[in-house]
N, C-alpha and C positions, 0 to 999 in steps of 0.2 A: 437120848432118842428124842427126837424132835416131832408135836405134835401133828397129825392129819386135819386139825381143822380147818386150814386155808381150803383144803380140796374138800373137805364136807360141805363148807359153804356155797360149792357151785354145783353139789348132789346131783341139782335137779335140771341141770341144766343138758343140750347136745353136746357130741362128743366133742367136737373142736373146743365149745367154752372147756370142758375138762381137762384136754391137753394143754389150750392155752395157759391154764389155770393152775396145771403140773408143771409146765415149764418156768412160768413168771417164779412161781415159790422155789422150784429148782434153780434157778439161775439170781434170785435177789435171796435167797435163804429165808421166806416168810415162815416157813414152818415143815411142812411134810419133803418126804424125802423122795424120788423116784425117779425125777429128771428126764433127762434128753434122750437115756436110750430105751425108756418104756414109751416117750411121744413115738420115737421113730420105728419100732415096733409097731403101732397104733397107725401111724401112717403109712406105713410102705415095710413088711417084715423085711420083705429081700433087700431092699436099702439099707434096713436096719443091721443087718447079717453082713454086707460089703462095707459100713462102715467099722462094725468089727474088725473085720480083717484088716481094714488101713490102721486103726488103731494098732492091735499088735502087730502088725508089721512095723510103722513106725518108731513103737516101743521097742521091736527088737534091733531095729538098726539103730537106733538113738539112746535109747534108755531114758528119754524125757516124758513123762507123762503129760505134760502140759503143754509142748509140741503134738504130743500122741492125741490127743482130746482138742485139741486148734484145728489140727487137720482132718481130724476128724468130723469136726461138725460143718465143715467147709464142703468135704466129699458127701457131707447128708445132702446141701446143697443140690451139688452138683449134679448128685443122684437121682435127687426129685426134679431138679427144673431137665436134665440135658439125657439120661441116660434112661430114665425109667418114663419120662415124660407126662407125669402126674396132673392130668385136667384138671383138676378142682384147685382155683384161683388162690382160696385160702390157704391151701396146703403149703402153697408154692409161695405166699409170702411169708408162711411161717417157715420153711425152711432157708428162706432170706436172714427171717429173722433168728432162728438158731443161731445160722454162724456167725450175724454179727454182734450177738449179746455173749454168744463164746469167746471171740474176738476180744472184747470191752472187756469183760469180764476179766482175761488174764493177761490183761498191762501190765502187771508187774512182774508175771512169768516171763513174757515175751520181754523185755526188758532187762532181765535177768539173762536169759536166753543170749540175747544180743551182746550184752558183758561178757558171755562166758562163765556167769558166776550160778547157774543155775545148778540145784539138786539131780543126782544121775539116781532113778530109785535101783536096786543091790542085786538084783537080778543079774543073769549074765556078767558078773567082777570076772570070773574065771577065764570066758572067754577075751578078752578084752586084756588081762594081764597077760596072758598068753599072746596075745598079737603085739604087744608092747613090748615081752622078752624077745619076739622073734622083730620086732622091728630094730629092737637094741641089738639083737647080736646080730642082724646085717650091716648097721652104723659101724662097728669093730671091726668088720672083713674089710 
C-alpha cells in the first residue's frame, strides 16, 4: 500500500491544487493512490458516472482494460469541454490534461493493442467461446 504523503503535502491548499496533486501522483505513481475517477468525481459527478459507463461498456465489447481506461479518459474530455460545458478554464484544461497523460501513459498498451498481442482480462471467456463455437460451426455448413 502506497503512502498518502504526496497529497498531505498540498493539505492546505484549494481544491484544484488537491486534484491536481491526486492526479500528478495518480498518473507518475509518486505515492497515494486515488486517481482519475475520484478527480472526476470532484469535477463533474455526472461526467464522472457517463465515464463509467463508457468504461464498462467498452470493457464489455473488448475485454481490454487499457482500451477501457484510454477511452475513457478521452470521453472525461469530451464531457467537460462539449457535453456538460464546464466554465471554469482550469477544469477544462485539466481535463485536456487527463486524456492526454492517459494517452502517454499507456504507449505500451496501445502498442500492444496495435500487435494484437494485448492481455484480454477473464471476464466474459464464456461468452465469447460461445460466439467462436457458433462461428465455427457456421464455417462447417
Amino acid at each position: 500500500m502506497r503512502s498518502y504523503s504526496f497529497v498531505k503535502a498540498v493539505e492546505g491548499g484549494n481544491q484544484f491544487c488537491r486534484i491536481t496533486a491526486v492526479f500528478v501522483d495518480e498518473a507518475f505513481r509518486v505515492g497515494a493512490s486515488g486517481g482519475e475517477p475520484a478527480i472526476a468525481i470532484a469535477i463533474q459527478p455526472l461526467a464522472a458516472v457517463c465515464c463509467v459507463a463508457v468504461f464498462l461498456l467498452v470493457l464489455y465489447l473488448t475485454r481490454f482494460v487499457s482500451l477501457s481506461s484510454i477511452l475513457a479518459s478521452v470521453a472525461f474530455a469530451v464531457f467537460i469541454l462539449y457535453i456538460f460545458d464546464a466554465k471554469e478554464t482550469l477544469y477544462r484544461g485539466f481535463a485536456i490534461a487527463v486524456a492526454l497523460l492517459v494517452v502517454l501513459t499507456h504507449q505500451k498498451n496501445i502498442t500492444r493493442l496495435l500487435r494484437g498481442s494485448e492481455n484480454k482480462v477473464p471476464i466474459l471467456k464464456y461468452r465469447d467461446r460461445r460466439r467462436h463455437r457458433r462461428n465455427a460451426d457456421r464455417d462447417k455448413e
